[in-house]
C-alpha positions as CSV (number, residue, x, y, z in Angstrom):
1,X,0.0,0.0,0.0
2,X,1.5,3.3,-0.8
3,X,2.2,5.5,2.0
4,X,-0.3,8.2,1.7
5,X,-3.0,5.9,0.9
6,X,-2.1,3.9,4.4
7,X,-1.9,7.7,6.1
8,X,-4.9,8.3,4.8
9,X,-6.4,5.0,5.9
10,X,-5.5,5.2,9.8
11,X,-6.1,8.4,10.0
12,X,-9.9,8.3,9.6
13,X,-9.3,4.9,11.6
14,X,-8.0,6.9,14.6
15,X,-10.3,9.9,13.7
16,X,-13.1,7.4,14.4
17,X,-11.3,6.2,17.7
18,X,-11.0,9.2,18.9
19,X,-14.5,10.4,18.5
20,X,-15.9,7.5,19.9
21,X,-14.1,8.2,22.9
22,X,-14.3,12.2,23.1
23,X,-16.7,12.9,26.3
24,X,-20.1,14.6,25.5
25,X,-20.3,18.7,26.0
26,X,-22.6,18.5,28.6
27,X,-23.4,18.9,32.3
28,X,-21.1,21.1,34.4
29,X,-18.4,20.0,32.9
30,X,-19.3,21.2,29.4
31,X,-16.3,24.0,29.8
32,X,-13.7,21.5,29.6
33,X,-15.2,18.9,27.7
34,X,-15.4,21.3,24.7
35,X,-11.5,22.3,25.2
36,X,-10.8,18.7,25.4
37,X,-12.7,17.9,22.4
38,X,-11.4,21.1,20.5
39,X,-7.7,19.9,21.4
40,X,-8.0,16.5,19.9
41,X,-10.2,17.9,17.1
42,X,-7.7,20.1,15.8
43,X,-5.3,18.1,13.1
44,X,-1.6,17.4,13.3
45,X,-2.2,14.6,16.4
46,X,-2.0,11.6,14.0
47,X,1.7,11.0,13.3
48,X,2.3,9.9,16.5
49,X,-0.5,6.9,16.5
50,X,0.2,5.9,12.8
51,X,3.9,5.5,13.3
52,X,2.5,3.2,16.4
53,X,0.2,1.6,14.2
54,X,3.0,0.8,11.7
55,X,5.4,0.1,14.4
56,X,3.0,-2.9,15.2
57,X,2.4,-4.2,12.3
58,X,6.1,-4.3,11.3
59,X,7.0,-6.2,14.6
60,X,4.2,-8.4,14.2
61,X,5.5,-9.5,10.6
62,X,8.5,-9.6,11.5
63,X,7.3,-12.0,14.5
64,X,6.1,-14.1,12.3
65,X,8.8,-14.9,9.8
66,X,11.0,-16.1,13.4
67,X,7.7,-18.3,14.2
């Protein structure tokens, strides 16, 4: 897979992750809730996670030729 097609790829993966898990803005704690979700919102956050991603998937590859 080329690279900006896999880029692409996990990052609406970890896009999806993240909203799943981003609190609701609501109750008395909507303040920080919205700073929280406008912090993980914003872009440039997704190197980090894809480079982990590949990180695994390289290990486990390479796991599997020693097997």
């Amino acid at each position: 897979m080329a690279f900006k097609e896999d880029l692409k790829t996990k990052s609406a993966y970890i896009e999806d992750l993240l909203k799943q898990y981003m609190p609701k803005e609501e109750g008395y704690q909507k303040t920080i809730f919205e700073a929280m979700n406008y912090s993980l919102s914003s872009g440039g956050k997704r190197l980090r996670p894809i480079l982990t991603l590949r990180s695994e998937e390289h290990t486990s590859e390479l796991q599997s030729r020693i097997t």
